[in-house]
C-alpha positions, 0 to 999 in steps of 0.5 A: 369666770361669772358662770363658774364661781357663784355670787362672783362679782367684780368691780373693774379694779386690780388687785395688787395680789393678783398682779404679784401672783402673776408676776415670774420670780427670778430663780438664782443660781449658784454653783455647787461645789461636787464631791471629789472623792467616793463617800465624801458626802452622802444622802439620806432619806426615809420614807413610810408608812407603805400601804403594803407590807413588804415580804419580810414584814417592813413598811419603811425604807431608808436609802443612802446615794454617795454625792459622788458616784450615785450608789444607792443602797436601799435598807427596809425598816420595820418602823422610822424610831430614830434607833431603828434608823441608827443601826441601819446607818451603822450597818452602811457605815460597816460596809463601807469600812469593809470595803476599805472606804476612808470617811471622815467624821459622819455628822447626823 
């Protein structure tokens, strides 16, 4: 380490940091209860700006995956303004209830 780091020295001692760095954490975990019925729960997450512009102009995206079927569905945005996203979300909302989709009270 001498060689590498300039002006570096050590006193033979141990700190107590180094000692707590090295130290393996336990990891605990804990059962999560799985959805039991498609649409129950669903995920959402946004991402952008993109470096390349799509076709149609976006450099956003919203995308939705159901907790219990894995569908996703991908949405390209202009821009992430909460409106923008809102619409989206309603538009997603619309196609599940043309489906025929039961979903209980959405909460954003």
């Amino acid at each position: 380490m001498k060689p590498l780091v300039d002006g570096y020295t050590h006193d033979g001692s141990i700190c107590e940091l180094c000692i707590q760095a090295k130290h393996e954490r336990k990891v605990i975990r804990t059962p999560v209860q799985r959805t039991t019925t498609p649409f129950e729960l669903v995920h959402s997450d946004t991402c952008g700006p993109l470096a390349t512009k799509s076709v149609g102009g976006a450099s956003h995206f919203i995308v939705f995956i159901d907790d219990y079927t894995r569908y996703t569905t991908v949405y390209f945005l202009e821009n992430k303004r909460s409106g923008t996203c809102v619409s989206v979300f309603q538009h997603f909302q619309a196609k599940l209830d043309s489906w025929g989709v039961r979903h209980q009270e959405v909460q954003m």
